[in-house]
C-alpha positions in Angstrom: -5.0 -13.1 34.2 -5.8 -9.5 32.4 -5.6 -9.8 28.8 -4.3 -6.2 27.6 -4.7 -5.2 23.8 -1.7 -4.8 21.2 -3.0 -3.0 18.3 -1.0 -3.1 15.0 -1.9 0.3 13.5 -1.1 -0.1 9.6 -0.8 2.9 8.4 0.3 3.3 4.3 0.4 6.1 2.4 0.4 6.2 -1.0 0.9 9.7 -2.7 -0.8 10.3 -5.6 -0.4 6.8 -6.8 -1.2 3.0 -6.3 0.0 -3.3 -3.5 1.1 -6.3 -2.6 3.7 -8.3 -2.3 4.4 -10.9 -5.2 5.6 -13.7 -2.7 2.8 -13.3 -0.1 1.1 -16.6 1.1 -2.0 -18.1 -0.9 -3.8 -16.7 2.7 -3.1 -13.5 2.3 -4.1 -13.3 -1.9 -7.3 -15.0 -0.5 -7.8 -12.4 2.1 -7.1 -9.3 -0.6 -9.4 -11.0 -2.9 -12.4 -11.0 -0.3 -11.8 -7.6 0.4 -11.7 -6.5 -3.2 -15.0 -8.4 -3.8 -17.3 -5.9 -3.8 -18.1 -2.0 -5.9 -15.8 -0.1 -3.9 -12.8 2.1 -4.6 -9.9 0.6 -3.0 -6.5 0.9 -1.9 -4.7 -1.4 0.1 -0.9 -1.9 0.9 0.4 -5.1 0.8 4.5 -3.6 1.8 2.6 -1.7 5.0 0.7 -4.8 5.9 3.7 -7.1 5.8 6.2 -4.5 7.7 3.7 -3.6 10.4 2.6 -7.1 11.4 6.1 -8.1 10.8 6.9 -6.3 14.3 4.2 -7.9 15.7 5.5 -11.3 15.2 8.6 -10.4 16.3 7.4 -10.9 19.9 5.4 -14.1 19.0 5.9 -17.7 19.8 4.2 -21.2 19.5 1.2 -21.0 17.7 0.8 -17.7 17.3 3.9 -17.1 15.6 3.3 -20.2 13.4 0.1 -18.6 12.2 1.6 -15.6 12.0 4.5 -16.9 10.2 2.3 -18.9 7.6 0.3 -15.5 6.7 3.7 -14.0 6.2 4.8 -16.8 4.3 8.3 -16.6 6.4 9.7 -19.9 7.6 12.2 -17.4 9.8 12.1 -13.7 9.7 13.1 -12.4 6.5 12.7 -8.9 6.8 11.0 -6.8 4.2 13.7 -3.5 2.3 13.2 -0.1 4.8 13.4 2.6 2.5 15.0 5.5 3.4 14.3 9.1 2.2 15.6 9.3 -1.4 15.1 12.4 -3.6 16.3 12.7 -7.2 16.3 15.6 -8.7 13.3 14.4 -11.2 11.3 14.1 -7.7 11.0 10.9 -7.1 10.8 9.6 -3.1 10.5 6.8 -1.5 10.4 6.6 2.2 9.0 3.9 4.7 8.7 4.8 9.0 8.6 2.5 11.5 7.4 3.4 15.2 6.3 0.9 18.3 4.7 3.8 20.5 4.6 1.3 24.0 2.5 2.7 27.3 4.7 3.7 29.9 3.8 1.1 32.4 4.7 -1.8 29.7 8.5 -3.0 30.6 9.5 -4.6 27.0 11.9 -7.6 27.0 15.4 -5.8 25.6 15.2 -8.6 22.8 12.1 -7.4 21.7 12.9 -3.8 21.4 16.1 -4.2 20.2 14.8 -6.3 17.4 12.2 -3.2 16.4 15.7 -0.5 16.5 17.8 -2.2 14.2 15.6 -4.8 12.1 12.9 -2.3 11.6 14.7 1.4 12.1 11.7 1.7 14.6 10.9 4.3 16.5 10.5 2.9 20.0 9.0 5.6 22.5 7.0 5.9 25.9 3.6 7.0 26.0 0.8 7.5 28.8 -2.0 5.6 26.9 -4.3 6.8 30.0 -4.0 10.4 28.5 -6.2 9.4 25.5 -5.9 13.0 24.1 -2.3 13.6 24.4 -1.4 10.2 23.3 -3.5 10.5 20.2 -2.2 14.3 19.7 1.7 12.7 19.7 1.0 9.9 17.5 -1.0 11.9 14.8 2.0 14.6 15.0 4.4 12.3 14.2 2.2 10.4 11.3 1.5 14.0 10.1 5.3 14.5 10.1 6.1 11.8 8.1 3.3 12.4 5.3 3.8 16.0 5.3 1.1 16.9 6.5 -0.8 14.4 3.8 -3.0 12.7 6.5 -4.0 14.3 9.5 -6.4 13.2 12.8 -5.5 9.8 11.9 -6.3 8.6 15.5 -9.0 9.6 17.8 -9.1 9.7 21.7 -12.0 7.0 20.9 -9.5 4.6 19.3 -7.3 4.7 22.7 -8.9 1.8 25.2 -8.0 1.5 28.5 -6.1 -2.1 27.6 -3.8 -0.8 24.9 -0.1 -1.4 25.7 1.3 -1.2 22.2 0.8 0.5 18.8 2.8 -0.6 16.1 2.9 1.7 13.1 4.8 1.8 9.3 4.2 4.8 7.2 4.9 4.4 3.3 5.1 7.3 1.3 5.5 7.5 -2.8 6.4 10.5 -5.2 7.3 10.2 -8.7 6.6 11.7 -12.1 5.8 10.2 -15.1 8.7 9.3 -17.7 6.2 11.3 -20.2 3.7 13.1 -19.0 -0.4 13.2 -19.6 -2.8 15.8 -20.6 -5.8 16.0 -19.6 -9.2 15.2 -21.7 -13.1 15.3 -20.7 -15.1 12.1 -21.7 -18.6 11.4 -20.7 -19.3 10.1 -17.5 -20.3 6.4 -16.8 -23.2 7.0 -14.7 -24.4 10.5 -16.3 -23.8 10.9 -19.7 -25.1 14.7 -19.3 -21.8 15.0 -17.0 -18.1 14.8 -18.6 -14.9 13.3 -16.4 -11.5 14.4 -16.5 -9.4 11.4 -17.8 -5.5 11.4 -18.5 -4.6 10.8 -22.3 -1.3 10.5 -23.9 0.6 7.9 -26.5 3.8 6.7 -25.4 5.8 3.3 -25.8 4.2 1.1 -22.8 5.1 -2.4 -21.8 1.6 -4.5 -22.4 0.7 -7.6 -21.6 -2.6 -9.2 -23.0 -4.1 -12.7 -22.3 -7.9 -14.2 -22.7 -8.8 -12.5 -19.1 -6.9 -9.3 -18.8 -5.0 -6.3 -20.1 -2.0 -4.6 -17.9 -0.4 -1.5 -19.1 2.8 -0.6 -17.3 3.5 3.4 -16.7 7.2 4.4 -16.2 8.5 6.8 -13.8 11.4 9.1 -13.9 14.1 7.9 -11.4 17.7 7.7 -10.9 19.5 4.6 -11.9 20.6 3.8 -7.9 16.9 3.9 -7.2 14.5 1.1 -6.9 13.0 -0.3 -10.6 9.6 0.8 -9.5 6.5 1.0 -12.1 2.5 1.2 -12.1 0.4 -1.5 -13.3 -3.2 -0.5 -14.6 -5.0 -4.1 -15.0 -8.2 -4.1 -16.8 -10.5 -7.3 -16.8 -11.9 -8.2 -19.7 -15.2 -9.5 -17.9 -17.4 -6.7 -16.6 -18.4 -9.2 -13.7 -15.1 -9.9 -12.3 -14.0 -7.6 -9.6 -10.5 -6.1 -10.8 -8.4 -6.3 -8.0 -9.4 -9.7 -6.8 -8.4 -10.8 -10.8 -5.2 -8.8 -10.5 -3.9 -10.3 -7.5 -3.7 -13.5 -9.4 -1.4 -11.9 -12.4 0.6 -9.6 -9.5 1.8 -12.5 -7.7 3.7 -14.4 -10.6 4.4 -10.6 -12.8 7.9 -11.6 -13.2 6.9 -14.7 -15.1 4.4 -12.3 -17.6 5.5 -12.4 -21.3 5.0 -8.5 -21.4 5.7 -6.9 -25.1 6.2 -3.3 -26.0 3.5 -1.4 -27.7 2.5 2.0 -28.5 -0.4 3.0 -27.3 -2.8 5.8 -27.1 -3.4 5.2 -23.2 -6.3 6.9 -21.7 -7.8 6.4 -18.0 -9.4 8.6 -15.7 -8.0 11.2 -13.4 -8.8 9.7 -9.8 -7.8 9.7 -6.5 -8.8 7.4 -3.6 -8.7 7.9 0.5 -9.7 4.3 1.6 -9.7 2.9 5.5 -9.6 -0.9 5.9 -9.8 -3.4 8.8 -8.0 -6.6 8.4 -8.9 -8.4 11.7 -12.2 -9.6 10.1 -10.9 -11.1 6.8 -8.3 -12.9 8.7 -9.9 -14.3 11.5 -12.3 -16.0 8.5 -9.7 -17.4 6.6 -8.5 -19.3 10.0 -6.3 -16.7 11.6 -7.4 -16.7 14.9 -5.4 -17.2 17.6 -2.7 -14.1 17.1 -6.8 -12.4 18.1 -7.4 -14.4 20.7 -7.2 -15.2 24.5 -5.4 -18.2 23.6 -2.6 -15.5 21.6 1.4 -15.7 22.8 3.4 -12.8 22.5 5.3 -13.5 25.8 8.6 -12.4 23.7 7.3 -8.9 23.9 7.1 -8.3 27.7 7.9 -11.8 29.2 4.3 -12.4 29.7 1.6 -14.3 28.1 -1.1 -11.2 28.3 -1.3 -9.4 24.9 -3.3 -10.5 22.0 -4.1 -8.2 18.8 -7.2 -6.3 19.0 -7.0 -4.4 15.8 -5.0 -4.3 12.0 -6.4 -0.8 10.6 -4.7 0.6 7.1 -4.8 4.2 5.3 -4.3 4.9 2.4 -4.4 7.9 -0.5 -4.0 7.4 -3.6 -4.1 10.3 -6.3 -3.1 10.1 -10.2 -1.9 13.2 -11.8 -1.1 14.3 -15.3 3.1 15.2 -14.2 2.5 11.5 -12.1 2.6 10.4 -8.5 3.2 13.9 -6.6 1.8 16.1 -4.5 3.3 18.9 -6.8 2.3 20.5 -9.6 4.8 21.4 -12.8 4.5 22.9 -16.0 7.1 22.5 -18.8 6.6 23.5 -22.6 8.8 21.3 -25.3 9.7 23.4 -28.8 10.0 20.4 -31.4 11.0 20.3 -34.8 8.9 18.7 -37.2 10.5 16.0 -37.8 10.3 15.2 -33.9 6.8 14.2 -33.8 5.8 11.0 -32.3 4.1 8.2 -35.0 1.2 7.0 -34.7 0.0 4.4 -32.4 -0.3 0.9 -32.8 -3.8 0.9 -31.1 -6.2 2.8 -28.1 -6.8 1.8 -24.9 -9.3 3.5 -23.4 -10.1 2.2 -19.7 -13.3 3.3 -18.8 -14.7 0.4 -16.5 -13.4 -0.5 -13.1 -9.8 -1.5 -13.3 -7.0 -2.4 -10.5 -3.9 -0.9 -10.5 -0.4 -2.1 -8.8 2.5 0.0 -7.6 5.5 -2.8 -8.0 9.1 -2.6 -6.7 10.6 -5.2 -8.9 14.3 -5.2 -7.6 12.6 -6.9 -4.3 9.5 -8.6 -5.5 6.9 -6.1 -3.9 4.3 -4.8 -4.1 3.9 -1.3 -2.5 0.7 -0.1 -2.9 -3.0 -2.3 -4.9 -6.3 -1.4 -5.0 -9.1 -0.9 -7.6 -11.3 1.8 -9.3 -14.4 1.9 -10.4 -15.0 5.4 -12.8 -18.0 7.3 -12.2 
């Protein structure tokens, strides 16, 4: 019997900003922490991850969708919040896409794609997989169409085989501006003193949490009060040999349960963005997630038939901190203060000029959107 590929394309965007979500099994913290184990700039999304492979299961049974399940950490299917389009008038947007792009010869069970319309506001559309070119030319439209143009060529005719039957795709995208905004300063470089960076600088009230391993800064964002409670995490180890995001992960999962305190600081960390392309298949299949990848893989509620297995889990993401905050656009605003309006002192620096993680959280649903790491030059 013909074994025919089912790719789970995860594709998240972050815009200008930093995840993971803070119930996600011990697995899947052990699989974010052997990526984040090396000197790379990172970012990851926990949210697209979780949404994407979320479909996939879906159209699992027996062992596969136990493993699948257990990596999930869902006993049944809870589904993870769809975000819809919301713009405030401070700019903030949130907005999550689903799409199940299926080759026309594939006849899905109704069940199946039923469940992808109205549990995942998916997409679900016919595509002749054989026509490499004008498949990928479709796909990247729509992708393109819901970044705004931020990513582009995501797929190549190269990434279309001859087996694929499915493509299973979430797009995340994140705008928002800082509650106060940051200027921008020049401090020497890491690597080449010689050389100065740009970093962002400001002081400003911050939530702060501090223990004998770590120090996480939160950094508010204007929003409306009907929107999520959504915030930024900057964690900085306190051990130059620990790798930040691998540390973070351990704080990110149990956040809710962190005695944060509010402090005012004179916060400074650099200006940085991040395009970053991960594989997951690898990491998995180590940590005992097999058969979802294997011959021995059952997605028979997807097309009646026990002859797709997953070939691929690829993620992108772009990540970009501004001085106005998470946005593709600039703004420019002058205050006229009186005197008596200026801000006191602050209570101490904290300069973060060593690699560092940082968390994009939705705290009204326990997620976390966007994670990765940095390490400044």
């Amino acid at each position: 019997m013909n074994r025919y590929r089912l790719v789970c394309y995860l594709f998240a965007i972050c815009f200008f900003s930093s995840s993971l979500h803070t119930s996600e099994s011990s697995v899947f913290q052990t699989v974010i922490q052997d990526i984040a184990d090396s000197s790379q700039n990172l970012c990851l999304s926990s949210y697209g991850f979780t949404t994407s492979l979320s479909m996939a299961l879906e159209g699992a049974s027996g062992e596969t969708e136990k493993q699948l399940s257990e990596l999930l950490e869902f006993d049944d299917f809870v589904s993870t919040p769809i975000y819809i389009s919301s713009n405030t008038p401070e700019g903030f947007q949130i907005e999550s896409s689903n799409a199940a792009f299926v080759d026309k010869d594939e006849i899905l069970l109704n069940s199946f794609s039923n469940a992808l319309r109205e549990k995942f506001k998916a997409l679900v559309s016919a595509i002749d997989f054989k026509n490499p070119e004008q498949s990928v030319n479709l796909i990247n439209k729509y992708i393109e169409e819901k970044t705004s143009n931020t990513i582009q060529n995501f797929l190549s005719p190269g990434d279309i085989e001859d087996s694929l039957k499915l493509l299973l795709i979430n797009a995340l995208t994140f705008k928002g501006q800082w509650l106060k905004p940051f200027e921008t300063i020049y401090l020497p470089s890491k690597n080449n003193k010689k050389k100065k960076s740009p970093y962002l600088s400001h002081i400003q009230t911050h939530r702060y949490f501090e223990d004998h391993n770590i120090q996480i800064v939160e950094l508010s964002l204007k929003k409306a009060l009907s929107d999520p409670t959504i915030s930024v995490l900057l964690c900085l180890p306190k051990s130059s040999t620990i790798k930040p995001l691998a540390l973070a992960t351990t704080y990110l999962k149990n956040v809710h349960s962190l005695e944060f305190e509010k402090r005012h600081i004179e916060l400074t960390f650099p200006k940085f963005s991040v395009a970053h392309t991960q594989e997951f298949k690898p990491f998995l299949m180590n940590r005992g997630i097999q058969e979802p990848f294997s011959y021995q893989a059952d997605f028979s509620k997807i097309n009646g038939e026990r002859n797709l297995f997953i070939s691929r889990i690829m993620q992108k993401s772009v990540i970009d901190f501004t001085e106005q905050g998470l946005s593709a656009a600039a703004a420019t605003a002058t205050f006229v203060n009186l005197k008596s309006c200026l801000p006191k002192e602050a209570e101490f620096q904290l300069t973060i000029d060593k690699p560092f993680a940082f968390a994009l959280l939705d705290y009204d649903h326990k997620l976390c959107l966007f994670e990765g790491q940095y390490f400044p030059e």
